[in-house]
Structure formats: structure tokens, C-alpha cells
Rosetta silent file (secondary structure, phi, psi, omega in degrees, C-alpha in Angstrom):
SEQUENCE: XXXXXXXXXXXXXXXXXXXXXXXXXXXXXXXXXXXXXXXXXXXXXXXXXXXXXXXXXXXXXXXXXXXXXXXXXXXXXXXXXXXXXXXXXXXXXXXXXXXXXXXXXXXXXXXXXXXXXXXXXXXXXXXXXXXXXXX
SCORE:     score description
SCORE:     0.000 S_00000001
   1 L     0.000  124.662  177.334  119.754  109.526  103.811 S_00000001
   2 E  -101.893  160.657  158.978  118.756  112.333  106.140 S_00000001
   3 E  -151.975  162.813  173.294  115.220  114.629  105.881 S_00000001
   4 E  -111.667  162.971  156.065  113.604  117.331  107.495 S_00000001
   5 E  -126.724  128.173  177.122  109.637  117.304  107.467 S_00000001
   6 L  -104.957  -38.162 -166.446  108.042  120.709  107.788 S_00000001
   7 L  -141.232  159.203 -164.425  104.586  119.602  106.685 S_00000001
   8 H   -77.958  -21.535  164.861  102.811  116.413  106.581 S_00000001
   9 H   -55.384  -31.319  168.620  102.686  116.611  102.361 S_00000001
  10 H   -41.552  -38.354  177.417  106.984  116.397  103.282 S_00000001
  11 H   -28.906  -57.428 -165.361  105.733  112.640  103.581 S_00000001
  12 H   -89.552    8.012  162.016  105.606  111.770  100.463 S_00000001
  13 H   -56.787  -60.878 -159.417  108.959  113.343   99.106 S_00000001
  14 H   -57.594  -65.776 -177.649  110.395  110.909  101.826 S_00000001
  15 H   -49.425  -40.346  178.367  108.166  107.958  100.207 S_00000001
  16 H   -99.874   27.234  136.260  109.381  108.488   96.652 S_00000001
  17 H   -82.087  -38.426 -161.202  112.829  108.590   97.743 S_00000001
  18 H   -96.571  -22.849  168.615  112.678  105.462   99.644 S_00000001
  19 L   -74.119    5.092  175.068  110.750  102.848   97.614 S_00000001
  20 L  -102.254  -31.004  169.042  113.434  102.199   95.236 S_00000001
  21 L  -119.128   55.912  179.461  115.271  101.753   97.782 S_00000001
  22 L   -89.656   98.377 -178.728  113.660   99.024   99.657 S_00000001
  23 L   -93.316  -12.335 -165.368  115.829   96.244   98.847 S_00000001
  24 L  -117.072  136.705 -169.879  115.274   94.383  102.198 S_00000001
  25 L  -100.994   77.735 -161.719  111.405   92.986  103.343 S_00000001
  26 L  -171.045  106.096  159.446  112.637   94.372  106.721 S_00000001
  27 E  -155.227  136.066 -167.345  112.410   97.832  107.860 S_00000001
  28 E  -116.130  125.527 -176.375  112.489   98.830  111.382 S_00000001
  29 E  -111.521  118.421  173.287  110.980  102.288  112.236 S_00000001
  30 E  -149.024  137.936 -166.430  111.971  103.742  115.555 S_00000001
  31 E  -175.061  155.715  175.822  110.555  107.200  117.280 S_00000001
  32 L   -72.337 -173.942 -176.587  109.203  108.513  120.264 S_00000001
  33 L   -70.124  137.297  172.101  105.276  108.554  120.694 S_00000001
  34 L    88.298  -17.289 -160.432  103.805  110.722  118.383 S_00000001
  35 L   -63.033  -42.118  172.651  107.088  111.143  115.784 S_00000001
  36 L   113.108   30.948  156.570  105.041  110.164  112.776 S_00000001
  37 H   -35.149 -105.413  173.180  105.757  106.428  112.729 S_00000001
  38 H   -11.795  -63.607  161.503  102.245  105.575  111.749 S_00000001
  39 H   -42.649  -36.243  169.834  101.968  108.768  109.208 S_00000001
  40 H  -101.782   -6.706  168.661  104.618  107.510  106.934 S_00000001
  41 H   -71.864  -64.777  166.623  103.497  104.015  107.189 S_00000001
  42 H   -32.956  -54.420 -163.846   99.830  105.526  105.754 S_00000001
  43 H   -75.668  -58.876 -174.943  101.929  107.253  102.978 S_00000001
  44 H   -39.896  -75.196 -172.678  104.173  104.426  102.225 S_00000001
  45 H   -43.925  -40.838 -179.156  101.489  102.176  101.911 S_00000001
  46 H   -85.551    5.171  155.221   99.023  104.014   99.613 S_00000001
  47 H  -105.836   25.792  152.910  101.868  104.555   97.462 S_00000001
  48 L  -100.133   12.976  167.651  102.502  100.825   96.889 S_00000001
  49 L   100.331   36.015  173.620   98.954  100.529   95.981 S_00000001
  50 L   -78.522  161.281  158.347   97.214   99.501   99.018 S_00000001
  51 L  -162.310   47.917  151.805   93.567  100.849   99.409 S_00000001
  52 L   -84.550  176.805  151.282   93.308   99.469  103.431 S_00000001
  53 L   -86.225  125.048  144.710   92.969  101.843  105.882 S_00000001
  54 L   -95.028  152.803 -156.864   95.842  102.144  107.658 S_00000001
  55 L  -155.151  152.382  171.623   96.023  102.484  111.647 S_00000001
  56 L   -75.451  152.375 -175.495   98.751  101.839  114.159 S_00000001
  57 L  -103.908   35.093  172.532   98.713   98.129  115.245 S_00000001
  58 L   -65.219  -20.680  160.188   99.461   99.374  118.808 S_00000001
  59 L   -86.050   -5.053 -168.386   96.612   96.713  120.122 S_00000001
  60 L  -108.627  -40.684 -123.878   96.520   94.117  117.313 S_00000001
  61 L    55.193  -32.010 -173.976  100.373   93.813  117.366 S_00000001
  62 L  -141.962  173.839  164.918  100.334   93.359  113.814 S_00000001
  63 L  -159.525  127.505  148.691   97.950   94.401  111.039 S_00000001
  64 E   -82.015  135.285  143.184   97.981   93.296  107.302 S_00000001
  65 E  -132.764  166.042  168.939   97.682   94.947  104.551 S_00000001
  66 L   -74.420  135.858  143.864   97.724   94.297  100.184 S_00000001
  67 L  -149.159  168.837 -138.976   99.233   96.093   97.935 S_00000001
  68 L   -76.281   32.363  171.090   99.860   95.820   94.131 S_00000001
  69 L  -138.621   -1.667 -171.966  104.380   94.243   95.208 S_00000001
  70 L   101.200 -165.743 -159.206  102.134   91.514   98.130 S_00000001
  71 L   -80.138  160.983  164.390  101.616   91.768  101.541 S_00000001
  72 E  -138.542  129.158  174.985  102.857   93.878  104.096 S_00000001
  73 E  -111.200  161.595 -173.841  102.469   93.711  107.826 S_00000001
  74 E  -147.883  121.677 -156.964  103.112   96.427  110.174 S_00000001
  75 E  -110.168  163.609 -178.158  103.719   95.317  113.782 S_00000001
  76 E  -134.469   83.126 -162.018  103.809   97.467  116.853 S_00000001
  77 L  -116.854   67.108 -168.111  105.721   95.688  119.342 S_00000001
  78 L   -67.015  -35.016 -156.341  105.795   98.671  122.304 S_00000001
  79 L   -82.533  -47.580 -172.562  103.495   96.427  124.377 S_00000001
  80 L   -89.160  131.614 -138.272  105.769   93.313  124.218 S_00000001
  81 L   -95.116  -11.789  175.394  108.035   92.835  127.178 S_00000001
  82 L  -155.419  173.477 -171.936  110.393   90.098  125.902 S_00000001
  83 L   -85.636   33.435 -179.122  111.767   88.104  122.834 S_00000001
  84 L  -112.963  -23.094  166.902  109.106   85.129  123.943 S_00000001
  85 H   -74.427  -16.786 -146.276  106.214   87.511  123.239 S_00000001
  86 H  -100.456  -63.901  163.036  107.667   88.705  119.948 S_00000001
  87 H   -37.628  -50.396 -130.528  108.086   84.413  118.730 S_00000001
  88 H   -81.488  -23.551 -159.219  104.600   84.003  120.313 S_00000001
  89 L   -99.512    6.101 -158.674  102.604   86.249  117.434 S_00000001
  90 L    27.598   81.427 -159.767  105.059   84.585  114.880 S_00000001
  91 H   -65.033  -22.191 -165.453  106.856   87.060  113.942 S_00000001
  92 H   -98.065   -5.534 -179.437  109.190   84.856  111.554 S_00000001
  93 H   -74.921  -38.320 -157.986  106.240   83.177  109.491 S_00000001
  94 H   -76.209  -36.287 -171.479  105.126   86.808  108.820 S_00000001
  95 L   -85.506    8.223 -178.767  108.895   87.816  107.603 S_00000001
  96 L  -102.765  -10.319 -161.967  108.940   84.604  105.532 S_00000001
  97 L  -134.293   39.151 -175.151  105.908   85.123  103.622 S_00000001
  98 L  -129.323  154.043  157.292  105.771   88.987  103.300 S_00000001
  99 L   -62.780  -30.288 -172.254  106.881   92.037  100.611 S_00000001
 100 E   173.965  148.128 -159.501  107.715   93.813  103.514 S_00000001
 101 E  -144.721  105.261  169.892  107.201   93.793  107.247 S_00000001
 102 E  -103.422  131.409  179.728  107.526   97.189  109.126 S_00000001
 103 E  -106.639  139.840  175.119  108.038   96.885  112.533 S_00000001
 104 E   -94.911  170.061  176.365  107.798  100.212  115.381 S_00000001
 105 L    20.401   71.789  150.791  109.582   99.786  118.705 S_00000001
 106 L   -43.311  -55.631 -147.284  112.095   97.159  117.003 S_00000001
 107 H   -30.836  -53.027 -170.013  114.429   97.240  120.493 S_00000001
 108 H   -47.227  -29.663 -171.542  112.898   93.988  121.670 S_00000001
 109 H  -111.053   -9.770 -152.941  113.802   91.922  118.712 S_00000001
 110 H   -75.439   -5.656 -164.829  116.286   93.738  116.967 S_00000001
 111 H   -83.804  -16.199  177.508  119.455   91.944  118.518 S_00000001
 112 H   -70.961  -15.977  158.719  117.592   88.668  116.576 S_00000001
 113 H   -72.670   -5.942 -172.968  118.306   90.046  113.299 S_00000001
 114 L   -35.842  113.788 -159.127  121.682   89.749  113.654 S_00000001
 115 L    74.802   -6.844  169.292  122.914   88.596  110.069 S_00000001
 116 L   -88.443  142.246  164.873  119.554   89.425  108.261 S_00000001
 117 L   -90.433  146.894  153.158  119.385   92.678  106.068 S_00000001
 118 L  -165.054 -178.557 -148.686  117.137   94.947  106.624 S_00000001
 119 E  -118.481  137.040 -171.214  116.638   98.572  106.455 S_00000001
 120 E  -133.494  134.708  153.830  116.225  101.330  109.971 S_00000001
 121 E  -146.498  132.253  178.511  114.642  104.741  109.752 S_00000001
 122 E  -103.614  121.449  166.016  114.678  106.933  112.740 S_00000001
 123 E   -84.177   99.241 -166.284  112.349  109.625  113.276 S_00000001
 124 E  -119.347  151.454  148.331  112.846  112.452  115.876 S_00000001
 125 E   -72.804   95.751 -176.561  110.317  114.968  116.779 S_00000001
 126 L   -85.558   -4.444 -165.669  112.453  118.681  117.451 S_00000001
 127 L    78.996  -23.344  150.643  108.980  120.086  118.225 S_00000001
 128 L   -87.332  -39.960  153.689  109.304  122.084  115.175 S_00000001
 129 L  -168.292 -167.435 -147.799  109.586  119.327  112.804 S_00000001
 130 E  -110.856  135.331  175.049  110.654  115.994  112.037 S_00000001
 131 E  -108.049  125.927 -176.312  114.333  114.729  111.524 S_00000001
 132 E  -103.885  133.391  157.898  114.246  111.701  109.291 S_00000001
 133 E  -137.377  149.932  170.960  117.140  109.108  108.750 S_00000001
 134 E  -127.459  133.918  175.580  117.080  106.333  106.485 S_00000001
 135 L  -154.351    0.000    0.000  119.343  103.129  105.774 S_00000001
């Protein structure tokens, strides 16, 4: 599925296309800094019924939150420099016991999913707006 975003209200078009079809508690979100990672992670979440505040976990690594399908964590793992950091925060307890687990700056880990489904949307920033892909 491709999108364009013109305006940050485009979010949520993208969000009620995409929660039916999160079939996998996996989704890996990769974009440059600034791309609007974080922004559709805020949308996503308050429409599965959350009512945290959401924030990028660039310093926590991970942050939970509830919502009305169970938990979801949303990891940030820009900071971590190998796949010994990425075990160390236990990344696989959190994908064993979650609704969904989004992770930003995937690269580090992503060759470990290797036979797991999950789901990738790519974000680019054109400087005019945002090119969305989802699978």
C-alpha cells in the first residue's frame, strides 16, 4: 500500500487503512529523523484505544503502552550499536507477550526476524510531504 501525507490529519486515513490490516504483532517503521515515525505511532495508538501519552522512546529504548486489543511497546533502537544490545533490553520477552511491538531503526535486528512475520512501513520525507509504504 502506498500514501502521500499532505497534512498531519492525512495520519489518520493511513491509520484506518492499516489496522485491519495488522495481522502480525511486528511492525517495523523505518525513516529518516524527523519523517513522522513517532506521529503515526501517536495516531495509531489513540486509535486502538490507548489514553498514554505517547513520546518517542529514543532514550528509554522502549516505552509501553495499553490499549483496549493489550499491550504495545514501541522501541527506538537508533542508539543501539549491535544485536547484543538489542537481546540485552529483551527484546523477545516483549514480542512474546505483546499485541503489537513497533520498532524505529529496525536495521540492527531485522536480519533476526528471519522466518517471523511481520509487517514494514517506510516513511520518506520529499520536503513537501510524506511518502508512505506499507506491507
Amino acid at each position: 500500500m502506498q500514501f502521500t501525507i499532505h497534512t498531519i490529519e492525512d495520519w489518520q486515513e493511513i491509520v484506518d487503512t492499516i489496522i485491519p490490516e495488522l495481522k502480525h504483532n511486528i511492525l517495523l517503521l523505518k525513516g529518516n529523523l524527523g519523517a513522522g515515525k513517532t506521529t503515526f505511532t501517536q495516531f495509531l495508538l489513540k486509535n486502538l484505544g490507548s489514553k498514554d501519552e505517547v513520546n518517542s522512546p529514543t532514550y528509554s529504548i522502549v516505552n509501553e503502552y495499553n490499549t483496549s486489543k493489550g499491550k504495545v511497546y514501541h522501541f527506538d533502537l537508533y542508539r543501539l550499536k549491535n544485536i547484543e544490545e538489542v537481546y540485552d533490553i529483551g527484546i523477545e520477552e516483549y514480542l512474546d507477550n505483546s499485541f503489537l511491538c513497533i520498532i524505529e531503526w529496525p536495521e540492527v535486528y531485522e536480519d533476526e526476524l528471519y522466518g517471523l512475520n511481520y509487517h514494514t512501513m517506510s516513511i520518506l520525507n520529499t520536503g513537501e510531504n510524506r511518502e508512505v509504504s506499507f506491507d
